[in-house]
C-alpha positions in Angstrom: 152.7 37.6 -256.1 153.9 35.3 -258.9 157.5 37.1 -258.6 157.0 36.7 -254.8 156.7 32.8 -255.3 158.8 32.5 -258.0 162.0 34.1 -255.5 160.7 31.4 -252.7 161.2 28.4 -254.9 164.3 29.9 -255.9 165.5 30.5 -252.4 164.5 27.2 -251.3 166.0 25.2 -254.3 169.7 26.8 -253.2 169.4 26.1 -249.8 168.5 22.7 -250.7 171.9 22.5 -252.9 173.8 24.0 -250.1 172.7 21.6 -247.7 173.2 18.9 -250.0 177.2 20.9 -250.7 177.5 20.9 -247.1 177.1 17.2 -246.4 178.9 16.1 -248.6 181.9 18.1 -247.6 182.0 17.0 -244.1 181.7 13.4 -245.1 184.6 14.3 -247.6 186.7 16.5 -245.1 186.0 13.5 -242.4 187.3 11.0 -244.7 190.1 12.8 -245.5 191.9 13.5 -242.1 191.5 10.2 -241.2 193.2 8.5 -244.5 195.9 12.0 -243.7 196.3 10.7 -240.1 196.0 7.2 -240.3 199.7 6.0 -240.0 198.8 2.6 -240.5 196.5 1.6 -243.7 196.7 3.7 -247.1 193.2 4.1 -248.4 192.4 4.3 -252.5 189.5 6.5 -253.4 186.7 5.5 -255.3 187.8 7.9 -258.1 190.4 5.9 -258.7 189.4 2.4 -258.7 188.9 0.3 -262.2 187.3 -2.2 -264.1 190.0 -4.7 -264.1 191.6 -4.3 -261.0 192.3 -7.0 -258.9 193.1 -7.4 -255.1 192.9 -8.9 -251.9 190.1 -9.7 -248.9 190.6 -10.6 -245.7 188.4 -12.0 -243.5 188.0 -15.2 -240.7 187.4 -18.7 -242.1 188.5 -20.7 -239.1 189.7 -19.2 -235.6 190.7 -15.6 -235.2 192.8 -15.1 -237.8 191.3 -13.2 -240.8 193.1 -15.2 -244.2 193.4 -13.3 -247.7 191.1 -14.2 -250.9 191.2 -12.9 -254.1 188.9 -9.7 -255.9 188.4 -8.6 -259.3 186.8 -5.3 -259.5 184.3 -5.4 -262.6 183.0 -1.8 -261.9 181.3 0.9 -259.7 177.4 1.6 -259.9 176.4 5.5 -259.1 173.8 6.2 -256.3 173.4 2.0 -255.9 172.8 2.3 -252.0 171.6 5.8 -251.9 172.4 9.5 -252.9 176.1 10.2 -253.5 176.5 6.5 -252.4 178.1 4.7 -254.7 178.8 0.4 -255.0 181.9 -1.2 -256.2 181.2 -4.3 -258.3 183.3 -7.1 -257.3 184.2 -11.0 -257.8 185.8 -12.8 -255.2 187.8 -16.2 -255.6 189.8 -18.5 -253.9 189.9 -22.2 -252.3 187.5 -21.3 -249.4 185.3 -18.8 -251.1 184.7 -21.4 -254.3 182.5 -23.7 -251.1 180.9 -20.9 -249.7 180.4 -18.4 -252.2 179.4 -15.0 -250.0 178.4 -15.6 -247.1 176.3 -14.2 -243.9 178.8 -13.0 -241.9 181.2 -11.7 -244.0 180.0 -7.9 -244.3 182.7 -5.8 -243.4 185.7 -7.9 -244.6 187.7 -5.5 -246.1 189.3 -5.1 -249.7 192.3 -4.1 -250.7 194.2 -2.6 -254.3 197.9 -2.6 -253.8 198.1 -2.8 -250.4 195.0 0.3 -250.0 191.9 -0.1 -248.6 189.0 0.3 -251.2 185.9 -0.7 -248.8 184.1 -3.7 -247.5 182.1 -6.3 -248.8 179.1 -5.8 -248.2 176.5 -6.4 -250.9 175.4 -10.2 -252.7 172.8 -10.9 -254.9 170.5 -13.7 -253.8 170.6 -17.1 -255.1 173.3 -15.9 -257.7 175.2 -18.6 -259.3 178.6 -16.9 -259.4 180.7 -14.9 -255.9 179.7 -11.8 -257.2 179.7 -8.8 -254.4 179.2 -5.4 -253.7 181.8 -3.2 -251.5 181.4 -0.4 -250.4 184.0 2.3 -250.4 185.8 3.2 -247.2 185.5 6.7 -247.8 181.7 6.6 -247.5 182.0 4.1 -244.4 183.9 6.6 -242.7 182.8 9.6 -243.6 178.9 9.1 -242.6 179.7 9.2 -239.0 179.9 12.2 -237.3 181.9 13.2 -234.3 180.1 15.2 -232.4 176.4 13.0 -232.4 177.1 11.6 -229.4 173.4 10.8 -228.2 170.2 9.4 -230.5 167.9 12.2 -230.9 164.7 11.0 -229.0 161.2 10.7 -230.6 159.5 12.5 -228.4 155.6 10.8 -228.7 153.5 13.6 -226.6 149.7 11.9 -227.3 149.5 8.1 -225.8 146.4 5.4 -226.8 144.8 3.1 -224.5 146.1 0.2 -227.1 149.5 1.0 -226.2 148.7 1.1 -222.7 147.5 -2.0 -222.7 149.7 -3.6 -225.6 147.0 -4.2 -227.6 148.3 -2.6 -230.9 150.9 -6.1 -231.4 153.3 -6.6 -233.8 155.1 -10.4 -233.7 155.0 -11.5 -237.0 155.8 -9.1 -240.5 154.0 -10.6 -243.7 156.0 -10.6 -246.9 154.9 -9.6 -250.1 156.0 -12.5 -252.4 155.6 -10.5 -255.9 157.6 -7.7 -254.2 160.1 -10.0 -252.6 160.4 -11.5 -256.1 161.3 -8.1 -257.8 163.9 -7.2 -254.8 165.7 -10.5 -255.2 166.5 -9.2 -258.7 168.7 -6.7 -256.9 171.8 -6.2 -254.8 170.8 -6.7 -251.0 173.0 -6.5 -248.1 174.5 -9.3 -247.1 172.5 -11.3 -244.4 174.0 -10.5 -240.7 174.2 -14.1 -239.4 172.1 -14.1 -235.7 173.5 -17.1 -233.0 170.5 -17.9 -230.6 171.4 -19.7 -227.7 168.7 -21.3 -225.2 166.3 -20.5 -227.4 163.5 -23.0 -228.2 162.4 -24.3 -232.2 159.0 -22.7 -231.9 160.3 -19.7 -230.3 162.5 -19.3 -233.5 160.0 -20.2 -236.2 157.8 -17.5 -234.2 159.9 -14.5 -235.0 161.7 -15.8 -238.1 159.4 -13.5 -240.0 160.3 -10.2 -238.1 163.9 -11.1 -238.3 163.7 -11.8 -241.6 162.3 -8.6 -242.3 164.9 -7.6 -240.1 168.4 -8.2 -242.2 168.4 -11.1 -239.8 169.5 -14.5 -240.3 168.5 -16.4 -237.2 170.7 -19.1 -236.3 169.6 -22.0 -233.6 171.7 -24.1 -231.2 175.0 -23.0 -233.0 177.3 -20.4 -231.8 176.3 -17.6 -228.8 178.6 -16.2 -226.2 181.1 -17.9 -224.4 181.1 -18.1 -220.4 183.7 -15.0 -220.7 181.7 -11.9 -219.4 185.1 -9.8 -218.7 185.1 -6.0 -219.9 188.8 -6.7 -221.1 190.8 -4.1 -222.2 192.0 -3.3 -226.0 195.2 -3.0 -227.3 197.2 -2.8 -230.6 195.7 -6.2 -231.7 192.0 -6.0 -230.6 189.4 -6.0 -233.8 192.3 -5.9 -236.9 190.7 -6.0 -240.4 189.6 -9.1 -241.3 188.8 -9.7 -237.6 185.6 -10.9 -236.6 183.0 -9.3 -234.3 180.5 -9.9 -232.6 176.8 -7.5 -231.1 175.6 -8.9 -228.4 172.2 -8.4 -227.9 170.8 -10.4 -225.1 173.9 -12.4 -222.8 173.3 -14.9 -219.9 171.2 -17.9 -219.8 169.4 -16.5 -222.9 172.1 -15.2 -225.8 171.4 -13.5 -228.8 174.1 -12.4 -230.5 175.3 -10.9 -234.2 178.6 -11.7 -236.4 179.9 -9.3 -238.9 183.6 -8.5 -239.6 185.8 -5.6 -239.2 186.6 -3.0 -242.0 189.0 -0.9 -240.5 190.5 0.4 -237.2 191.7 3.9 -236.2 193.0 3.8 -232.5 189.6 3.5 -230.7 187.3 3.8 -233.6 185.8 0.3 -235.2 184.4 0.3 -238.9 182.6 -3.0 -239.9 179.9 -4.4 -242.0 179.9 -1.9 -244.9 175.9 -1.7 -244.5 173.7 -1.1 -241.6 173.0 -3.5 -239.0 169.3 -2.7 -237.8 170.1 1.3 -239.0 169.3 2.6 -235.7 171.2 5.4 -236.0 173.1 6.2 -232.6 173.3 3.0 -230.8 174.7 1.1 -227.8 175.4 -2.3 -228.0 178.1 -4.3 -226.7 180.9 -4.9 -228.7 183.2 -8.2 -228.6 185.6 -10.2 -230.0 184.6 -13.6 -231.4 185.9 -16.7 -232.7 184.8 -18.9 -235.7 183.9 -22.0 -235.7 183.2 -22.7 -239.2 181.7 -21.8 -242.3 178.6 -23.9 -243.4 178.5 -23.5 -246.8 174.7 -23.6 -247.9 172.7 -23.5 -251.2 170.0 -21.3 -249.8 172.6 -19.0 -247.7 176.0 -19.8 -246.3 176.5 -18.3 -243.2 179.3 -17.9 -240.3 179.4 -20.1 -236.8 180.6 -18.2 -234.3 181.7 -17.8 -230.2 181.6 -14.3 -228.8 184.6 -14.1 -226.9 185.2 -10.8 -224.4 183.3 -7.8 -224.7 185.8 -4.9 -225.8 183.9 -1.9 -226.2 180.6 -0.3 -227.7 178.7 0.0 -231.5 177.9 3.4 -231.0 176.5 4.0 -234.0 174.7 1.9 -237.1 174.2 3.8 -240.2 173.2 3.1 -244.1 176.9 2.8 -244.9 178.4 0.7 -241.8 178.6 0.4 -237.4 180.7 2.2 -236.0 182.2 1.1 -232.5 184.6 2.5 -229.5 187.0 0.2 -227.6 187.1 1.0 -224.0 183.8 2.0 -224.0 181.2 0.1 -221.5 177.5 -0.9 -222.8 174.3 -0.1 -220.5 173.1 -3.4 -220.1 169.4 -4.2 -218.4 169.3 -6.8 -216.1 166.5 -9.3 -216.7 165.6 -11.9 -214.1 162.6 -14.3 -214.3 161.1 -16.6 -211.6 158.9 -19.1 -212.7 156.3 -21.4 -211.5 155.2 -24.3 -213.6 151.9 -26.4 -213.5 153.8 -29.1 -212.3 154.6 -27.6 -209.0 158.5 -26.8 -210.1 160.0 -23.3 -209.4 162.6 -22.2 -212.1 164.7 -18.8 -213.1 166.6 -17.2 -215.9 168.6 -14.2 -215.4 169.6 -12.6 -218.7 170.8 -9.1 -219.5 169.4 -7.2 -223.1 170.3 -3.9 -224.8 168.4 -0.8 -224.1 167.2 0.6 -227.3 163.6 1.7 -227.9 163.4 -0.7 -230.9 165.5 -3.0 -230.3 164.7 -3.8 -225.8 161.1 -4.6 -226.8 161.5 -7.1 -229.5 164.1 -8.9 -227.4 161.8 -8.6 -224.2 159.3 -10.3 -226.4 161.1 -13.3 -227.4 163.2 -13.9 -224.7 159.7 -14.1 -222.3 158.2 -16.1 -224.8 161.1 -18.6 -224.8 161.0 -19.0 -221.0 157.3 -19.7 -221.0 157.7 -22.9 -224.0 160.9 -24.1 -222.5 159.0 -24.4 -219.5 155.3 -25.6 -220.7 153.9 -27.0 -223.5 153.4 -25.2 -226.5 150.1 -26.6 -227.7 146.6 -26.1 -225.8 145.0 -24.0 -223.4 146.7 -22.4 -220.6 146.7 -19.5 -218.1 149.6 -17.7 -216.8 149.8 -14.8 -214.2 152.5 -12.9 -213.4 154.0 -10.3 -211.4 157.0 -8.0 -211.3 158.5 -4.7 -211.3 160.1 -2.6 -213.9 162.5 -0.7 -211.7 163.5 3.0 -213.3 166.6 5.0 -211.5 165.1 7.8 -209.5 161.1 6.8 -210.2 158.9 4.4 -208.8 158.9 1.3 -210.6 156.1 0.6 -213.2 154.0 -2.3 -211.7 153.1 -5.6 -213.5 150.2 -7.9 -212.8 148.3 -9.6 -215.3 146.5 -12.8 -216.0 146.4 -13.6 -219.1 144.5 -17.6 -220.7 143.7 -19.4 -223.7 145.5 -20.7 -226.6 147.7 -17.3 -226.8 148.2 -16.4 -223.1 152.5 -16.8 -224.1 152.2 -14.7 -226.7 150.0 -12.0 -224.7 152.6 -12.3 -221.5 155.5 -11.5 -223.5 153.5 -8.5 -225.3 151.9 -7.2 -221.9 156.1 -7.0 -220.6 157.4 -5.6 -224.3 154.6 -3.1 -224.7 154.6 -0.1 -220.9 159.0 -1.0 -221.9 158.4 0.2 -225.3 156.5 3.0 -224.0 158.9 4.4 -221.9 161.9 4.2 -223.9 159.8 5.5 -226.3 158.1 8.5 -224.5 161.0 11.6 -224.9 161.8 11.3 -221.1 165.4 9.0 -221.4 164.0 6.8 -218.3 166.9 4.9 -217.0 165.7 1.2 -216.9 167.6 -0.7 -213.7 166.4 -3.7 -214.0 163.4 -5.4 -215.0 162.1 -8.6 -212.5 159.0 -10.8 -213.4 157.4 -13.8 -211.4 154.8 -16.0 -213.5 153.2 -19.0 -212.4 151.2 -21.4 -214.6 147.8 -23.9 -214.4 147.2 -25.8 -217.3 143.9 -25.8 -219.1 141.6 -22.0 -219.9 140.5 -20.3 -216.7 138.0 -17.6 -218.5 134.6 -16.0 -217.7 132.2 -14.4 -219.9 129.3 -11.8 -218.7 126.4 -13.1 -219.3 123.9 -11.2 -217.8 123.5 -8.1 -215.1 120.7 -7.7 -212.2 120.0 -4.2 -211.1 118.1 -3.6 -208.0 116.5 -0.9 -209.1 117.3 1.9 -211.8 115.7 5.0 -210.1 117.4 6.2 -206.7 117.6 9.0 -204.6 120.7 10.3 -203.4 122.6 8.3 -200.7 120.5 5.3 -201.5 122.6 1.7 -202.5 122.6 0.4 -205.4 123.0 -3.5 -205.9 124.2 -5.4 -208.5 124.0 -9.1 -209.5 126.7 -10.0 -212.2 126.2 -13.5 -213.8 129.5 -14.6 -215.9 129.7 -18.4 -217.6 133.1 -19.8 -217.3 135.0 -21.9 -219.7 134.1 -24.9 -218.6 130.5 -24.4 -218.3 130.0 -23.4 -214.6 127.7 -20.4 -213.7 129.1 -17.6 -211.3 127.2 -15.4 -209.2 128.8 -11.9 -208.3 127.6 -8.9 -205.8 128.8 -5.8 -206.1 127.4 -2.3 -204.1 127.5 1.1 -205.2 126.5 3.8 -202.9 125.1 6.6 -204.5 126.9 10.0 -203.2 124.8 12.4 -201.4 125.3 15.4 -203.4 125.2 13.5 -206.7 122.6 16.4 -208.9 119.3 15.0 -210.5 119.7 13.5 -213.9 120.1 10.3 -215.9 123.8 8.6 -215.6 125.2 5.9 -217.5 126.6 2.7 -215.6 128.9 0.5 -217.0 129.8 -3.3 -216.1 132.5 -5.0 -217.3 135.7 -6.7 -217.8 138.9 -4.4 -217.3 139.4 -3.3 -221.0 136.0 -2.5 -221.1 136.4 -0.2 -218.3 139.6 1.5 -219.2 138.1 2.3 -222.9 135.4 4.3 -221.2 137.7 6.5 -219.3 138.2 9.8 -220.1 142.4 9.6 -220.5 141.7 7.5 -223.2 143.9 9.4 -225.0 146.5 11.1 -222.5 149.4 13.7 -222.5 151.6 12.7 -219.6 153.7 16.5 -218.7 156.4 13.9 -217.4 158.3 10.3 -216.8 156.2 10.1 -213.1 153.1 11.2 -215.0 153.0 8.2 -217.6 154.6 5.9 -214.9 150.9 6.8 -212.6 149.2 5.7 -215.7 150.8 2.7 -216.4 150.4 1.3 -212.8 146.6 2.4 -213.1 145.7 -0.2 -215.6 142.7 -2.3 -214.9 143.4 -5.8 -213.9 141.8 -8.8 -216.2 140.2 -10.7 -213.3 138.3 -8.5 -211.9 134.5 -6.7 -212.7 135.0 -3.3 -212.8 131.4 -0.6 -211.7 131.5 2.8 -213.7 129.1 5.6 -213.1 129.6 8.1 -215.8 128.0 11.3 -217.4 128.4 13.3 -220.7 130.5 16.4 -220.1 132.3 19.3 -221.6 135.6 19.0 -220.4 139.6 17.9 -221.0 142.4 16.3 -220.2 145.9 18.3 -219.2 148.4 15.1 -218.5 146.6 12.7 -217.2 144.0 14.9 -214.9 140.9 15.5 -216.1 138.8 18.9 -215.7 135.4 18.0 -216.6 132.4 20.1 -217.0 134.1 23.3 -218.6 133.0 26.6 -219.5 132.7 27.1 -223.3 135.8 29.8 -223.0 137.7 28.1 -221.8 137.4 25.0 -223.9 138.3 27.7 -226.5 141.1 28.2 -225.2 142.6 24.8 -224.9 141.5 23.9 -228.3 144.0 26.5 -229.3 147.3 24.5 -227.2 145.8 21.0 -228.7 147.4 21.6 -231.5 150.8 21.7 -229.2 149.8 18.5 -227.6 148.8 20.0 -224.2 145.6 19.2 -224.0 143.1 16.4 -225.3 138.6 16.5 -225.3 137.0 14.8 -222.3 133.2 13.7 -223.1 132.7 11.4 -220.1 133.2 12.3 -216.5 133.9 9.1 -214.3 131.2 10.1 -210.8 132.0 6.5 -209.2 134.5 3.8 -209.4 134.1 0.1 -208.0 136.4 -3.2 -208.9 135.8 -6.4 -207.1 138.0 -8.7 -205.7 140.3 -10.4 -207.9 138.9 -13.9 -209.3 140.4 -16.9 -210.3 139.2 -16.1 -214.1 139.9 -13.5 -216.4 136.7 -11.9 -217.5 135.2 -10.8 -220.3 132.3 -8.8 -221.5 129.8 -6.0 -220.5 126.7 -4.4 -219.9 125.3 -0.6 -219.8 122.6 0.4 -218.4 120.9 4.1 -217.9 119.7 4.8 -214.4 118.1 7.7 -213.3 118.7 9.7 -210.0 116.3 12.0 -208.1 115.9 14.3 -205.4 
């Protein structure tokens, strides 16, 4: 047996050092018949680069066109940015870099030894008090992209929550650890990608800032964005040069949010920038463009590029821990985003907006571009309540229905979450949905419009069969006036003797107490039927439910099971088929929709005899 184990670590230990062999030789042999083929830039390994060697940088200052600065190479740190990933050590100088030092926006410009290509800079240290820069080498830039991942691998998320459903489990701001941030200033950090928002309100800004932060992210307000220029134009010989600048465009229309970085290297269609990942998304497919610079703001805290997007030119197809890689000629899949909005004041408004479809990325931007619309629109401070309605149209599905209203202090924050949350379901879920377009109408009253359940009135607690059951909610509203609410609940027929449990409540109430609490949909239609079967919030929702021994397959539930064959699905819950139902829903009743949202419930045990 020891032997036994002792060959298994063996084994395992050389196929871990083959693996490790293997990678490295594709990203070597890749990196090789490019610097072979490539007719038009000599490349310089790393092997051969020195302490003391000095060179040249290009990148854009002013304009389009990139203008040389100087580099002295002070060394190479091993493994500084990962495992066989190596940093050059550099220090730049020069008239314009003396004012700005390095600066956000300037990943990717590339370095060169004698007329070769070294790498990019892409690396600063915070704060620092000389230009010192980290670059790394082209050969790792190129070589960490693969030519035949051609599609992100999806994460395929079989078992769903009732939080997600319902966008409960929220995520808009990321605390920082100041004693950690402390000890990571200390080291080399990639150099902040400079973010122009356009349209975009203060407060919407200082919302975020955190996340994108957290992010890599420098957020950049009222300077920069994308030019009126939405031509597909097509590349030629001159299109995204080293030195060049270059532009992701995240969100374009009346709402802009778009990145600056600058380009490393081009091989016909292929674009190498940055020299560190962008969001590290892995395969990606944002829009790609040409950009102009406005100026450099040199800065104490961070100097950072202003920038124009100009047209876009092709696609950043992929964003890894060395560099983005993009294709000329290559369209983006844009979602169009239009929004129709009716303020307290009577006045009907609309943004129309397109934003990337990425399962991290399409949610975060749904969430702050909502948000924005709502405070450009109303006032930031105070109660409010805001309901809205729209459509999230899917190719070859029915669309996922939205209608929510939502009040109180944080009914912006809780709008834009209720849109980001079924979007980052489904891009989420494993089934590639094809998102069309997304369309939203919201319309606002000023002041809290919420109702609390104070107390519930039952008829009676012991029926028969087919008898009616009455019940008297009583809800308190916000501002102090008492509401009175009937609902009916006929009692089925064939309903057996027994006690039953009856709920009353708001909708989250009711939708925690039903069995798919936890579902696995088989497909897209499956978890699109769930999504449009979420309880509203302004309406009081009548459960009748009993304890049973049953499951869940998708979202259908087979309740009251033999014990066999509860056996036997516990044995295909381990591959996510199937989940435990303990409650049976016998009755449902909702009541018509009122002008609150409502809050609150009762339960009550009622007994039924024959």
């Amino acid at each position: 047996m020891r032997k036994a184990r002792i060959f298994y670590t063996l084994g395992m230990i050389l196929t871990a050092a083959f693996l490790t062999v293997s990678a490295q030789s594709v990203v070597s042999s890749n990196y090789e018949k490019i610097s072979t083929e490539s007719s038009t830039l000599a490349f310089l390994p790393l092997s051969q680069v020195k302490e003391g060697m000095r060179g040249k940088a290009k990148t854009v200052f002013r304009g389009t066109e990139p203008e040389e600065f100087d580099v002295e190479i002070l060394g190479v740190l091993p493994n500084a940015i990962g495992p066989n990933q190596d940093l050059i050590i550099g220090k730049i100088s020069g008239s314009q870099v003396e004012k700005t030092a390095v600066f956000a926006g300037m990943s990717g410009s590339p370095v060169f030894v004698d007329g070769k290509l070294i790498g990019a800079i892409s690396y600063s240290f915070p704060f620092s008090k000389e230009p010192i820069c980290g670059i790394t080498p082209i050969e790792q830039m190129i070589g960490i992209f693969s030519d035949t991942e051609k599609t992100r691998p999806m994460q395929v998320k079989k078992v769903f929550s009732e939080s997600e459903i319902h966008g409960t489990a929220r995520q808009f701001s990321i605390s920082t650890d100041t004693q950690k941030a402390n000890i990571f200033e200390q080291a080399f950090q990639p150099i902040a990608t400079p973010v122009a928002f356009s349209g975009f309100t203060p407060q919407t800004l200082e919302l975020f800032s955190s996340q994108l932060k957290a992010l890599g992210l420098l957020p950049v307000s009222s300077v920069g964005g994308s030019s009126k220029n939405r031509v597909f134009k097509k590349y030629d010989e001159k299109t995204l040069q080293p030195g060049s600048s270059v532009a992701m465009e995240l969100t374009r229309g009346d709402y802009s949010i778009t990145a600056y970085g600058t380009v490393t290297f081009r091989d016909g269609e292929n674009v190498y920038a940055f020299g560190h990942p962008f969001l590290n998304l892995g395969v990606s497919n944002l829009p790609m463009s040409e950009s102009k610079v406005v100026a450099i703001v040199p800065s104490i805290y961070n100097s950072f590029k202003l920038a124009v997007s100009d047209a876009t030119v092709g696609t950043m197809t992929q964003d890894r821990n060395t560099g983005v890689l993009g294709k000329l000629g290559q369209e983006p899949k844009m979602i169009p985003v239009e929004i129709s909005l009716k303020t307290s004041r009577g006045k009907n408004e609309k943004v129309y907006f397109e934003i990337v479809e990425d399962s991290f990325l399409t949610p975060l931007l749904l969430n702050i571009t909502i948000y924005n619309a709502i405070v450009s629109n109303e006032r930031m401070l105070g109660e409010a309540t805001i309901e809205f309605s729209g459509d999230i149209n899917i190719q070859g599905q029915s669309p996922v229905k939205l209608e929510r209203k939502l009040t109180g202090s944080n009914a912006a924050i809780f709008t834009a979450n209720s849109v980001a949350a079924p979007v980052s379901l489904l891009l989420q879920s494993g089934f590639e949905p094809k998102i069309d377009s997304i369309k939203l109408q919201l319309s606002f009253t000023d002041g809290e419009r919420s109702a609390t359940i104070e107390r519930i009135s039952l008829n009676r607690t012991e029926l028969k069969p087919g008898e009616t059951l009455e019940i008297q909610a009583f809800l308190r509203t916000s501002d102090g006036k008492q509401l009175n609410k009937k609902l009916v609940l006929d009692i089925p027929k064939d309903l057996a003797s027994g006690k039953y449990n009856l709920l009353v409540g708001d909708g989250n109430s009711a939708q925690q107490v039903l069995p798919e609490n936890l579902f696995v949909p088989k497909n897209l239609s499956e978890l699109i039927e769930k999504l449009n079967k979420t309880k509203s919030t302004d309406k009081i929702y009548v459960l009748l439910t009993k304890q049973s021994d049953g499951a869940i397959i998708g979202i259908k539930e087979l309740p009251n099971l033999p014990p066999s064959v509860l056996a036997t699905l516990g044995n295909s819950r381990s591959n996510g088929q199937a989940t435990p139902a303990t409650l049976s829903i016998l009755l449902e009743k909702e009541s018509e929709k009122l002008e609150y949202t409502i809050s609150g419930q009762k339960s009550f045990v009622i007994s039924i005899k024959n």
